[in-house]
PyMOL Python script that loads the backbone (N, CA, C, O; Angstrom):
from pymol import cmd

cmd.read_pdbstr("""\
ATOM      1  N   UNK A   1       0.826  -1.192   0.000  1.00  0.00           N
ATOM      2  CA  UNK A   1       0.000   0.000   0.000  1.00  0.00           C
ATOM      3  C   UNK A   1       0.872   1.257   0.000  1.00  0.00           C
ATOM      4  O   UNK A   1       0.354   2.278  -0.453  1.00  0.00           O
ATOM      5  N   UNK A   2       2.028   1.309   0.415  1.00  0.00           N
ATOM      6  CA  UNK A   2       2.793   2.251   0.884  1.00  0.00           C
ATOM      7  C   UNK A   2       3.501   2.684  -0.387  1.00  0.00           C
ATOM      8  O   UNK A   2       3.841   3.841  -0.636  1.00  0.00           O
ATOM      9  N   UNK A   3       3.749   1.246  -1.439  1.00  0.00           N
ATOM     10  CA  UNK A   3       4.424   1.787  -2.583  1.00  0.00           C
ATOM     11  C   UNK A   3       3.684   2.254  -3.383  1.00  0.00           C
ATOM     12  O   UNK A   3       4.153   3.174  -4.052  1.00  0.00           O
ATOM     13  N   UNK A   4       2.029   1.773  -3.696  1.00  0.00           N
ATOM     14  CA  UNK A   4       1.250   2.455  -4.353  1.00  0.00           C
ATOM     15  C   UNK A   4       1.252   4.117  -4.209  1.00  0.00           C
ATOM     16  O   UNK A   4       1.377   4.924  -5.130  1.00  0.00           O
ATOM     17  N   UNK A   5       1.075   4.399  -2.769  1.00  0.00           N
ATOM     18  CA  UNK A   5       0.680   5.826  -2.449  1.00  0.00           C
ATOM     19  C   UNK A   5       2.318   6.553  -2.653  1.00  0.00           C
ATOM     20  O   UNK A   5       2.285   7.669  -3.172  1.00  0.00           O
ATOM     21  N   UNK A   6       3.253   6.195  -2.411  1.00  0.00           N
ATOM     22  CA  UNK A   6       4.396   6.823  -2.998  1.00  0.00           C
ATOM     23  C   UNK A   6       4.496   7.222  -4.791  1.00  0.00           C
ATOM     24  O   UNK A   6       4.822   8.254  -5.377  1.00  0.00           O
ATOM     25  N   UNK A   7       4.033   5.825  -5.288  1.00  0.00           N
ATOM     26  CA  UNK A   7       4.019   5.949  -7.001  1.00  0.00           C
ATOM     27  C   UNK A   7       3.192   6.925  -7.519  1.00  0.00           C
ATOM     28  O   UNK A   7       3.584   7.577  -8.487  1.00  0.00           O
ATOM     29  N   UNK A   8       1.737   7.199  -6.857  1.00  0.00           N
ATOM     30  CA  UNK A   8       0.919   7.397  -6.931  1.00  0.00           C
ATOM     31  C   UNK A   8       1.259   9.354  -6.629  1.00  0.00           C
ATOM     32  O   UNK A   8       0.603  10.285  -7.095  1.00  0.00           O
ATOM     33  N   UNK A   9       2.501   9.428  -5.701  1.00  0.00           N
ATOM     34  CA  UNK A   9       2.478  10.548  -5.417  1.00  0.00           C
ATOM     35  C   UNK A   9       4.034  11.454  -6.566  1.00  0.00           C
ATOM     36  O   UNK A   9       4.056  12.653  -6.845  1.00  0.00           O
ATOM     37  N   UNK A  10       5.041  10.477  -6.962  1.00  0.00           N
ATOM     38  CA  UNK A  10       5.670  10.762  -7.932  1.00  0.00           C
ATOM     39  C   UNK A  10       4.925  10.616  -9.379  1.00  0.00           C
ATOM     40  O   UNK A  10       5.519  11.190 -10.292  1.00  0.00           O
ATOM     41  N   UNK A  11       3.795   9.981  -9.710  1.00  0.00           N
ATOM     42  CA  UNK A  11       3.668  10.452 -10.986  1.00  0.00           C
ATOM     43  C   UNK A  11       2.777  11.566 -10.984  1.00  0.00           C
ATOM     44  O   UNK A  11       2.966  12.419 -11.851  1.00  0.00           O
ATOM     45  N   UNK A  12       1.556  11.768  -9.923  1.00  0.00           N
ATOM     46  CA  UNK A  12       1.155  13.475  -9.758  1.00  0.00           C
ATOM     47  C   UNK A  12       2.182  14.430  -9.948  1.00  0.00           C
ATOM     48  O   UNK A  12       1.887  15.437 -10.592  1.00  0.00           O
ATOM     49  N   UNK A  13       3.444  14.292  -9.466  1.00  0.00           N
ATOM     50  CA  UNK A  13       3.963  15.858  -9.389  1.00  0.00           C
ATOM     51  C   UNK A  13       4.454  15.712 -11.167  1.00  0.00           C
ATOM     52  O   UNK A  13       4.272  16.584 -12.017  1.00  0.00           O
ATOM     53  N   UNK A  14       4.997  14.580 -11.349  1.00  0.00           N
ATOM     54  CA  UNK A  14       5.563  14.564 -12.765  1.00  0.00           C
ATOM     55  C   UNK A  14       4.478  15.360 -13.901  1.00  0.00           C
ATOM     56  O   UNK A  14       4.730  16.428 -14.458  1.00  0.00           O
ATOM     57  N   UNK A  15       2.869  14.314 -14.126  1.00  0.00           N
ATOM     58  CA  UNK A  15       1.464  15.288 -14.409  1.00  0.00           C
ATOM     59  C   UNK A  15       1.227  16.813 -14.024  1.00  0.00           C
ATOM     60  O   UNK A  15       0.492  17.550 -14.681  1.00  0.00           O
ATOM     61  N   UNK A  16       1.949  17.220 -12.858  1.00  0.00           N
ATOM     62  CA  UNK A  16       1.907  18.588 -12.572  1.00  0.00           C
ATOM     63  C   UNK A  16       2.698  19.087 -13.530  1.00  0.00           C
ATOM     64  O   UNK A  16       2.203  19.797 -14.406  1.00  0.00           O
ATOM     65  N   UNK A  17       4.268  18.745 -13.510  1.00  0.00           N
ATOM     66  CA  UNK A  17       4.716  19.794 -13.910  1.00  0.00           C
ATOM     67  C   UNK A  17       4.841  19.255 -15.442  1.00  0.00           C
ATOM     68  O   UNK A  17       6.015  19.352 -15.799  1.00  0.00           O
ATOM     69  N   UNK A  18       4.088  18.771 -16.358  1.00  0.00           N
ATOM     70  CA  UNK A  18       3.948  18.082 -17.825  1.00  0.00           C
ATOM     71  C   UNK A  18       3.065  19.431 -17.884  1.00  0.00           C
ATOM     72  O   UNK A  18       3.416  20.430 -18.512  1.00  0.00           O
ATOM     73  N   UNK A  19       1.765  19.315 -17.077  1.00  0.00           N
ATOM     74  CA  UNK A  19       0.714  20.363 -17.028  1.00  0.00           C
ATOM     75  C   UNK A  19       1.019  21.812 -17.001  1.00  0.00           C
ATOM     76  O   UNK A  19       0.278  22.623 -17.557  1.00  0.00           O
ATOM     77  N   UNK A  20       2.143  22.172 -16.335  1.00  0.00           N
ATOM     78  CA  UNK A  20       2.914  23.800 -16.060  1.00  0.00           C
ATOM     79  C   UNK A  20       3.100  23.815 -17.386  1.00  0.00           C
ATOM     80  O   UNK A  20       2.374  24.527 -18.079  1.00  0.00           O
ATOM     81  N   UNK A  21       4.028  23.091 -17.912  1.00  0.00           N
ATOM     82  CA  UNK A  21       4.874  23.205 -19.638  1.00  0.00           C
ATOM     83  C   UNK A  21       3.847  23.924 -20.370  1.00  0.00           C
ATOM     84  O   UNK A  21       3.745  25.112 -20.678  1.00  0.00           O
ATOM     85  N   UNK A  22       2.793  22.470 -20.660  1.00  0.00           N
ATOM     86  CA  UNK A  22       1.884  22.912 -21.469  1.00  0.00           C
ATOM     87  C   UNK A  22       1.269  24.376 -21.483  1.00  0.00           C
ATOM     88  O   UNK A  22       1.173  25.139 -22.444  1.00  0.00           O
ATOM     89  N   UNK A  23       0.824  24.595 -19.978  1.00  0.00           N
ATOM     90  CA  UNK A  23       0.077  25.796 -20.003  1.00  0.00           C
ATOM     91  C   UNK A  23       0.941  26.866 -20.117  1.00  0.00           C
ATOM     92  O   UNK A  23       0.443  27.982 -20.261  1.00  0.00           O
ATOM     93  N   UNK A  24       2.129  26.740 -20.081  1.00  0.00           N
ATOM     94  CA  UNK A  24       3.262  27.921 -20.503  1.00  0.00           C
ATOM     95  C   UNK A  24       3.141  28.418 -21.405  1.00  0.00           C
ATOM     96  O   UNK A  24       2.694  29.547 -21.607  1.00  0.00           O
ATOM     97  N   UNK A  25       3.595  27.508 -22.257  1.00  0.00           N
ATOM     98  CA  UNK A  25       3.771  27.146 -23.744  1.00  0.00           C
ATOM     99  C   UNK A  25       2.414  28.048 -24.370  1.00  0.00           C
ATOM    100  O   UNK A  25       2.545  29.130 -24.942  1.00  0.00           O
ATOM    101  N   UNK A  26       1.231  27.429 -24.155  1.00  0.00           N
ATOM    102  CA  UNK A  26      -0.459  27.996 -24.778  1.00  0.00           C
ATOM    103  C   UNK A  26      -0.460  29.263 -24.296  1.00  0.00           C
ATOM    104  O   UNK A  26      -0.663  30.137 -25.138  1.00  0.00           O
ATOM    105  N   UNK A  27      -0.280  29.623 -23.111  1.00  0.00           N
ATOM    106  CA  UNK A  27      -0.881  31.110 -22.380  1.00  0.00           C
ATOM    107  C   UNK A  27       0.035  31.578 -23.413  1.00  0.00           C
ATOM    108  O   UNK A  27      -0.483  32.062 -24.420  1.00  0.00           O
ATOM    109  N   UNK A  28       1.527  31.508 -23.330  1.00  0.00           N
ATOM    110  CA  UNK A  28       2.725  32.385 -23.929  1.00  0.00           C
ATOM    111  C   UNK A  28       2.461  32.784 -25.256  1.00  0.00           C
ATOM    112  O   UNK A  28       3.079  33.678 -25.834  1.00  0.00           O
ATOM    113  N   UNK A  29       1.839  32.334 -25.582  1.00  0.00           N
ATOM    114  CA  UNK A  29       1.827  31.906 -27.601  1.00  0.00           C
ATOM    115  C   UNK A  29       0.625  32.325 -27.564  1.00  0.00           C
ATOM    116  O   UNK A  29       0.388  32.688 -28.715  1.00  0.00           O
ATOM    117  N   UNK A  30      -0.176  32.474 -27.001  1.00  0.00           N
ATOM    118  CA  UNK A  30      -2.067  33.211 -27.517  1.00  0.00           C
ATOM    119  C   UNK A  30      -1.785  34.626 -26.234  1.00  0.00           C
ATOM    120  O   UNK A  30      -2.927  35.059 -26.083  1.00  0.00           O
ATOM    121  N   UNK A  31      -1.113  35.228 -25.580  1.00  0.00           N
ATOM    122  CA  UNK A  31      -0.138  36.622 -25.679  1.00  0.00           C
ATOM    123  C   UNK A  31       0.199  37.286 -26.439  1.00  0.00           C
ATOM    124  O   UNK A  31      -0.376  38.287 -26.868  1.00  0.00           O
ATOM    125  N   UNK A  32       1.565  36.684 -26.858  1.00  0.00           N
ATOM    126  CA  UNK A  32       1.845  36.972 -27.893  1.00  0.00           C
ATOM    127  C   UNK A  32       1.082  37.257 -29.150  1.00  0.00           C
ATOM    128  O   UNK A  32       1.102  38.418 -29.559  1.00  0.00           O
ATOM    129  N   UNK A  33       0.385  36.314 -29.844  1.00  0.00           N
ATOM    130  CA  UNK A  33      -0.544  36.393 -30.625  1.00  0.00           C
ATOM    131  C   UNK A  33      -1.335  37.353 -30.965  1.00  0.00           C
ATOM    132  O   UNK A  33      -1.542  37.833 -32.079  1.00  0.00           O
ATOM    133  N   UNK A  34      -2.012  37.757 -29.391  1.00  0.00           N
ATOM    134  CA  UNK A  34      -3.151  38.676 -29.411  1.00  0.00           C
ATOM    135  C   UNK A  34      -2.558  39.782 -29.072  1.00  0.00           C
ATOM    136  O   UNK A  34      -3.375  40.702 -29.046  1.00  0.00           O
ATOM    137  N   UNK A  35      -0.810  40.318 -28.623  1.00  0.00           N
ATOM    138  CA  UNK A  35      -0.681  41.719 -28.804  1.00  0.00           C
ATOM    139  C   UNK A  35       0.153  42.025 -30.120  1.00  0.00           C
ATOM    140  O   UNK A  35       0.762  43.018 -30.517  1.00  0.00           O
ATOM    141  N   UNK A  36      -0.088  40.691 -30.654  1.00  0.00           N
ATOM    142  CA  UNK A  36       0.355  41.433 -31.740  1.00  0.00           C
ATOM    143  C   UNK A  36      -0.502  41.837 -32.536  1.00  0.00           C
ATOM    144  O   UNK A  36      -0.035  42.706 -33.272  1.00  0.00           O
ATOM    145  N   UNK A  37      -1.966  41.514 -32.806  1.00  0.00           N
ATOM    146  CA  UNK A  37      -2.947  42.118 -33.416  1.00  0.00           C
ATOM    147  C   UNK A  37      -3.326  43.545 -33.898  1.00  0.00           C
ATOM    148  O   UNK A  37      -3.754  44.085 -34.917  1.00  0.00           O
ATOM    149  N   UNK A  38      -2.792  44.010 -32.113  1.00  0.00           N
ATOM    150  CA  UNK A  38      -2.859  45.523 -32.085  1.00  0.00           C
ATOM    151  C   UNK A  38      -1.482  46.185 -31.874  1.00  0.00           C
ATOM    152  O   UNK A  38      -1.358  47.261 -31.289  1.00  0.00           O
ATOM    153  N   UNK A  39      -0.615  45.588 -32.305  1.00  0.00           N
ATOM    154  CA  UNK A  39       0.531  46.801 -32.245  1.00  0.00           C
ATOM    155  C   UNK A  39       0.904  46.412 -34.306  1.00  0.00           C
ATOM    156  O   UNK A  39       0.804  45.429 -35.041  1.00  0.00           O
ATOM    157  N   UNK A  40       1.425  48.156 -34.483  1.00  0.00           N
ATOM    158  CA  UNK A  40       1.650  48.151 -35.735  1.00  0.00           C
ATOM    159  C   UNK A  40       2.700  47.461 -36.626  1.00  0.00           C
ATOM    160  O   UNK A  40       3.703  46.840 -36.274  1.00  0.00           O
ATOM    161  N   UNK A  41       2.171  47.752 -38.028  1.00  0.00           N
ATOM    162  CA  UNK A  41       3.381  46.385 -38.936  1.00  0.00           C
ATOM    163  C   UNK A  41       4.386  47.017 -39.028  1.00  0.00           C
ATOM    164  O   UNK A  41       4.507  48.119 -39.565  1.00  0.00           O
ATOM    165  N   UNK A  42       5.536  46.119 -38.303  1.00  0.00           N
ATOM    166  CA  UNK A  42       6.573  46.231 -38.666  1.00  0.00           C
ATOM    167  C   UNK A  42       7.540  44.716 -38.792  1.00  0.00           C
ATOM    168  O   UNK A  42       6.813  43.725 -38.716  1.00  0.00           O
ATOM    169  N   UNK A  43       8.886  44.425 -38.951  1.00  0.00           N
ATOM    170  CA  UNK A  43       9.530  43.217 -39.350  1.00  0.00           C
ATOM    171  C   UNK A  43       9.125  42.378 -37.821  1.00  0.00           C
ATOM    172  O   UNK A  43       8.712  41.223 -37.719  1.00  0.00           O
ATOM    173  N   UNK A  44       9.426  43.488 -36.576  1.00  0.00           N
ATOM    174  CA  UNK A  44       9.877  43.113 -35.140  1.00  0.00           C
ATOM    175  C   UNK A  44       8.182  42.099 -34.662  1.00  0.00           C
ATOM    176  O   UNK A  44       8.071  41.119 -33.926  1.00  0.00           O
ATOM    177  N   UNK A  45       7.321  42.709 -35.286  1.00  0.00           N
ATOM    178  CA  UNK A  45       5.908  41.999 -34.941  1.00  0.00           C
ATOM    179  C   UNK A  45       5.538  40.841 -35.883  1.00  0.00           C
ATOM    180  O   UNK A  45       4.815  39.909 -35.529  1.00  0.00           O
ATOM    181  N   UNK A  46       6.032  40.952 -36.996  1.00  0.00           N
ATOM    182  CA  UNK A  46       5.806  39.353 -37.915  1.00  0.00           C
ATOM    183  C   UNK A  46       6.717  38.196 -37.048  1.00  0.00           C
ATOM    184  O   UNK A  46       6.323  37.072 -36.737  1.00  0.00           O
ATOM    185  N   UNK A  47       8.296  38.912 -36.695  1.00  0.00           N
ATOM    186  CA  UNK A  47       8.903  37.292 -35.964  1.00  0.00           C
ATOM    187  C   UNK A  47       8.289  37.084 -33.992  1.00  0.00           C
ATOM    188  O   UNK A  47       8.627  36.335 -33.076  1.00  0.00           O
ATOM    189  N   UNK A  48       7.523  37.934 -34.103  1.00  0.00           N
ATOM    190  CA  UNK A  48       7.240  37.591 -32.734  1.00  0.00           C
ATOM    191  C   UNK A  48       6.049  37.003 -32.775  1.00  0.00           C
ATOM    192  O   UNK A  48       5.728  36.332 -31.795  1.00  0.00           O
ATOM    193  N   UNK A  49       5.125  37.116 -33.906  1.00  0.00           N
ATOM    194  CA  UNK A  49       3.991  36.798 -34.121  1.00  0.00           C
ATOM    195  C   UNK A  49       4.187  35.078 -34.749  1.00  0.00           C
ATOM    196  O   UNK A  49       3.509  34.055 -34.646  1.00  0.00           O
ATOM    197  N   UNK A  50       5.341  35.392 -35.349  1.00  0.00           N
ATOM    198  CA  UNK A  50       5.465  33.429 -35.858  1.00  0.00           C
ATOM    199  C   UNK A  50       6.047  32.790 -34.685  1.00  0.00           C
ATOM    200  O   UNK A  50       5.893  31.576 -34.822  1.00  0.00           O
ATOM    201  N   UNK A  51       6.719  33.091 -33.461  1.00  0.00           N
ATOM    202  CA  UNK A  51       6.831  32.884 -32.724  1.00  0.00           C
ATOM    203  C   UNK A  51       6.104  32.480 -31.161  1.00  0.00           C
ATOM    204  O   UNK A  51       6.527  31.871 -30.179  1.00  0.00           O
ATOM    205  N   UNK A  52       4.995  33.056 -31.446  1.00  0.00           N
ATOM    206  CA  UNK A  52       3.669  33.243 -30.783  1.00  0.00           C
ATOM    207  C   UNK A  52       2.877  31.832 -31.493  1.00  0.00           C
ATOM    208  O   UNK A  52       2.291  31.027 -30.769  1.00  0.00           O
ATOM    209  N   UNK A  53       2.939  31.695 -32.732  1.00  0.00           N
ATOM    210  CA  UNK A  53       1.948  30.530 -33.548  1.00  0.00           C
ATOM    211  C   UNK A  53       2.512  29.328 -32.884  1.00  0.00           C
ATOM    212  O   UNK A  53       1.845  28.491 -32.276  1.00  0.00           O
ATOM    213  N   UNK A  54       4.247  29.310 -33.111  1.00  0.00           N
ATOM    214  CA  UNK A  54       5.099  28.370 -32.625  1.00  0.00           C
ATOM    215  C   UNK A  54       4.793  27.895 -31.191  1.00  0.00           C
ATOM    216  O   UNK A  54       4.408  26.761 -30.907  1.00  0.00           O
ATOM    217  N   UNK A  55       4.990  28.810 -30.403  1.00  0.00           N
ATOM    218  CA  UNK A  55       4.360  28.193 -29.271  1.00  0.00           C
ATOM    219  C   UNK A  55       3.325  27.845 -28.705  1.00  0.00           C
ATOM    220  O   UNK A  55       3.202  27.146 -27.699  1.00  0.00           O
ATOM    221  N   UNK A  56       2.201  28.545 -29.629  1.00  0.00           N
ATOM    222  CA  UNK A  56       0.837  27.723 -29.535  1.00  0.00           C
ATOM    223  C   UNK A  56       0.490  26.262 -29.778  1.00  0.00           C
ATOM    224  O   UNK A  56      -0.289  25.488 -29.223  1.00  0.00           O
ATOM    225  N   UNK A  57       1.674  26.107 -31.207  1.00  0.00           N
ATOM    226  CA  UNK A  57       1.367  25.164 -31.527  1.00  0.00           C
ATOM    227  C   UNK A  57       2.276  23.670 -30.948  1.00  0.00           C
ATOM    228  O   UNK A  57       1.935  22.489 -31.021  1.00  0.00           O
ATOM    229  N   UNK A  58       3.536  24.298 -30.367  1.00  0.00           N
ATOM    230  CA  UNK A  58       4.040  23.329 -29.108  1.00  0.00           C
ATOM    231  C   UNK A  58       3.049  22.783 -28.292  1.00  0.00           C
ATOM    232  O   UNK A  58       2.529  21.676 -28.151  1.00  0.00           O
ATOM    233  N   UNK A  59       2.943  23.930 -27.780  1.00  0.00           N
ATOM    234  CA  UNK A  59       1.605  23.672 -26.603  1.00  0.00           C
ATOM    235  C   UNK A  59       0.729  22.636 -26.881  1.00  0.00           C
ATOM    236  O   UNK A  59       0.592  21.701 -26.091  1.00  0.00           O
ATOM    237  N   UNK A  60       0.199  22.699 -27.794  1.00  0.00           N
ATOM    238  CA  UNK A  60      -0.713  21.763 -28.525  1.00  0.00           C
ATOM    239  C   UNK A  60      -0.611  20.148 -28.768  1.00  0.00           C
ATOM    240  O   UNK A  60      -1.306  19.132 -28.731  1.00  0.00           O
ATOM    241  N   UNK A  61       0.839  20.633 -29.067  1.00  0.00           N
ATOM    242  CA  UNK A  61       1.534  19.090 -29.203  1.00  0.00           C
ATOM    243  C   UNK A  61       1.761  18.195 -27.983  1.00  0.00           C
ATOM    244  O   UNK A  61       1.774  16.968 -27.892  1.00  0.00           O
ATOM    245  N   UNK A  62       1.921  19.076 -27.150  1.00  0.00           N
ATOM    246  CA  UNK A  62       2.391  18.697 -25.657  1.00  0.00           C
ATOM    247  C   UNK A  62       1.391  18.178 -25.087  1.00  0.00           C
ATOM    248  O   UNK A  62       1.428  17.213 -24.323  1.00  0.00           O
ATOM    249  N   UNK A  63       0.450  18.779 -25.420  1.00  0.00           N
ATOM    250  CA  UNK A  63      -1.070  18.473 -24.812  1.00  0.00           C
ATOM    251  C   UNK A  63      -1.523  16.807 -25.483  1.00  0.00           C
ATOM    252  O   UNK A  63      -1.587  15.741 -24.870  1.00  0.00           O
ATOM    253  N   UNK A  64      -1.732  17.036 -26.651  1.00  0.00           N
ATOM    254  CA  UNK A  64      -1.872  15.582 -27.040  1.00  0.00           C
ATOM    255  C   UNK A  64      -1.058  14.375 -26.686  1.00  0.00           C
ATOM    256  O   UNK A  64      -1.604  13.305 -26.415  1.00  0.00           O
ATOM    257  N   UNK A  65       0.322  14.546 -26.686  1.00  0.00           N
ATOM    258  CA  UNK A  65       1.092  14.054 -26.321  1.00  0.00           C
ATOM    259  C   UNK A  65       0.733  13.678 -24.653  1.00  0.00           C
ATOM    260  O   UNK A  65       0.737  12.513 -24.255  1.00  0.00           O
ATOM    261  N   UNK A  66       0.423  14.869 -23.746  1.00  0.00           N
ATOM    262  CA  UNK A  66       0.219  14.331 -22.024  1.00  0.00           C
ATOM    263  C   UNK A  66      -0.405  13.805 -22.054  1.00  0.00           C
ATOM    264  O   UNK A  66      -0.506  12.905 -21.220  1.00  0.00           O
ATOM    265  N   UNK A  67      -1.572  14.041 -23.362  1.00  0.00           N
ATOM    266  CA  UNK A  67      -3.295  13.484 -23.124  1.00  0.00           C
ATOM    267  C   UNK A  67      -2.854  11.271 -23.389  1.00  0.00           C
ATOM    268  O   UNK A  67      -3.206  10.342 -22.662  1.00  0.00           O
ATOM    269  N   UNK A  68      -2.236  11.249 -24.349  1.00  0.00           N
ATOM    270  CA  UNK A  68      -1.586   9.968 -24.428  1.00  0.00           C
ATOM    271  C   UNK A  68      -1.177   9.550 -23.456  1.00  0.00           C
ATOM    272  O   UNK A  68      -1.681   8.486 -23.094  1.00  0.00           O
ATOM    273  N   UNK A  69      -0.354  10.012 -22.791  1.00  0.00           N
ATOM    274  CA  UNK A  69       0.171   9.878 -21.502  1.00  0.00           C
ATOM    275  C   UNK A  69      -0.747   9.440 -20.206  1.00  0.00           C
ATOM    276  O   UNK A  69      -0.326   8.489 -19.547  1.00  0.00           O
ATOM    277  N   UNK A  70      -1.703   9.933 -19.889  1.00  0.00           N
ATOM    278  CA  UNK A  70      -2.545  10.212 -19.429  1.00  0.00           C
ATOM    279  C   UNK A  70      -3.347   8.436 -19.344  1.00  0.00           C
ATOM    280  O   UNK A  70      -3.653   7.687 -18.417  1.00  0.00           O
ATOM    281  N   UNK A  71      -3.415   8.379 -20.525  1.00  0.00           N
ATOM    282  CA  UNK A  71      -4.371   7.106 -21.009  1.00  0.00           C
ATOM    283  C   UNK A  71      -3.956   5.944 -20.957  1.00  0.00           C
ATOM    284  O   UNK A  71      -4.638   4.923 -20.876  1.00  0.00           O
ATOM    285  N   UNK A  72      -2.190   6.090 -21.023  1.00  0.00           N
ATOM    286  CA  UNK A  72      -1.223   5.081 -21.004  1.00  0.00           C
ATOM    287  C   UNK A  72      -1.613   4.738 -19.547  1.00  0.00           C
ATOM    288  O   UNK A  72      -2.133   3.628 -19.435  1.00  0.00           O
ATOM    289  N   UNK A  73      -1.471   5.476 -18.367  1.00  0.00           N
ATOM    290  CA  UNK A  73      -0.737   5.641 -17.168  1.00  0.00           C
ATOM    291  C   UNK A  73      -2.841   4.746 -16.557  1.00  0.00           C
ATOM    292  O   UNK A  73      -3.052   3.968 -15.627  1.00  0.00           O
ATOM    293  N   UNK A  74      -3.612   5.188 -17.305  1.00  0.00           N
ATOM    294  CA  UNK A  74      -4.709   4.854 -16.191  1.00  0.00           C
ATOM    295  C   UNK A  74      -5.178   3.236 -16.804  1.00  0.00           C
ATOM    296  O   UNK A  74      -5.825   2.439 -16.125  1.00  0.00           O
ATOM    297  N   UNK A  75      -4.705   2.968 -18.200  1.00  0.00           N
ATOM    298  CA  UNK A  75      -4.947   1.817 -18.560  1.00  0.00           C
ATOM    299  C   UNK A  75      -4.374   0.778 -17.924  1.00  0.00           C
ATOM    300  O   UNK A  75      -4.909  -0.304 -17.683  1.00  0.00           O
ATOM    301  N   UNK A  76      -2.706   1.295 -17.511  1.00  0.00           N
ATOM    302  CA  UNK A  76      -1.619   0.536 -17.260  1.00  0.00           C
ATOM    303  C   UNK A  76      -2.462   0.241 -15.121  1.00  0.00           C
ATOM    304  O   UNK A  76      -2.544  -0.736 -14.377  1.00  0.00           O
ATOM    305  N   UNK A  77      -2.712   1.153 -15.053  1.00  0.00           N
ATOM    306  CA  UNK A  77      -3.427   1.140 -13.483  1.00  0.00           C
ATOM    307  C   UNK A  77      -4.443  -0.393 -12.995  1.00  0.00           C
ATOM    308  O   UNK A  77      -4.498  -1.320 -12.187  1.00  0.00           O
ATOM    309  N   UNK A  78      -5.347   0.431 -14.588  1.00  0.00           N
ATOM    310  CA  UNK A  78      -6.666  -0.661 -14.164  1.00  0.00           C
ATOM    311  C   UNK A  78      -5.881  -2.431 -14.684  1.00  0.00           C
ATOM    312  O   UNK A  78      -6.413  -3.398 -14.140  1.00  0.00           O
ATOM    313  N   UNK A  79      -4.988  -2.654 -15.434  1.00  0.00           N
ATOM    314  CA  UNK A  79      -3.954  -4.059 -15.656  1.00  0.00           C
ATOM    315  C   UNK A  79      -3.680  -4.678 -14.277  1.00  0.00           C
ATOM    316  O   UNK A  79      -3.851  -5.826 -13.867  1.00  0.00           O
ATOM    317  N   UNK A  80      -3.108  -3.356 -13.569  1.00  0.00           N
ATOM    318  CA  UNK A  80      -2.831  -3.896 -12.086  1.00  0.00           C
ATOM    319  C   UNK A  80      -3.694  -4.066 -10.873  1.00  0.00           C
ATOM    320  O   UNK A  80      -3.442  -4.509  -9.753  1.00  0.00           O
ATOM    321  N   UNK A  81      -4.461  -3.728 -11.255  1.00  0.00           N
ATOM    322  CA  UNK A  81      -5.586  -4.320 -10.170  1.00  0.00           C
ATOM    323  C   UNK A  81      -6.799  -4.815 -10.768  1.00  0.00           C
ATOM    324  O   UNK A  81      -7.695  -5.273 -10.058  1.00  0.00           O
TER     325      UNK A  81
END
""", "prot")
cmd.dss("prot")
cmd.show_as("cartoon", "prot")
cmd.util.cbc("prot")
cmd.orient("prot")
């Protein structure tokens, strides 16, 4: 029981901080995104703005990717008991 609730308590923090990334990554990149809407054209706002897509679209990846993760980790659960 003791190793369950230990395992149980290292793969939460690991899910935590998978979860920080992601939401970094998305908040950072739809920021970006949306001030660049309103500030004017110049070179300095197109590479911050593809930069902004970029990390949206990390984010995104990351997400599907945890979401896999996720499915792995509760399938692999219900095997063991």
């Amino acid at each position: 029981m003791v190793k369950t609730i230990d395992k149980e308590r290292l793969y939460g923090k690991y899910y935590k901080h998978k979860q920080s990334i992601i939401d970094f990554f998305t908040g950072a990149g739809t920021g970006l995104v949306i001030s660049c809407c309103i500030s004017p054209d110049s070179i300095r706002r197109t590479v911050i703005l593809c930069i902004g897509i970029a990390m949206f679209f990390i984010g995104g990846v990351k997400k599907l990717r945890w979401d896999k993760d996720v499915v792995e980790y509760l399938e692999k659960q219900e095997k063991e008991q």
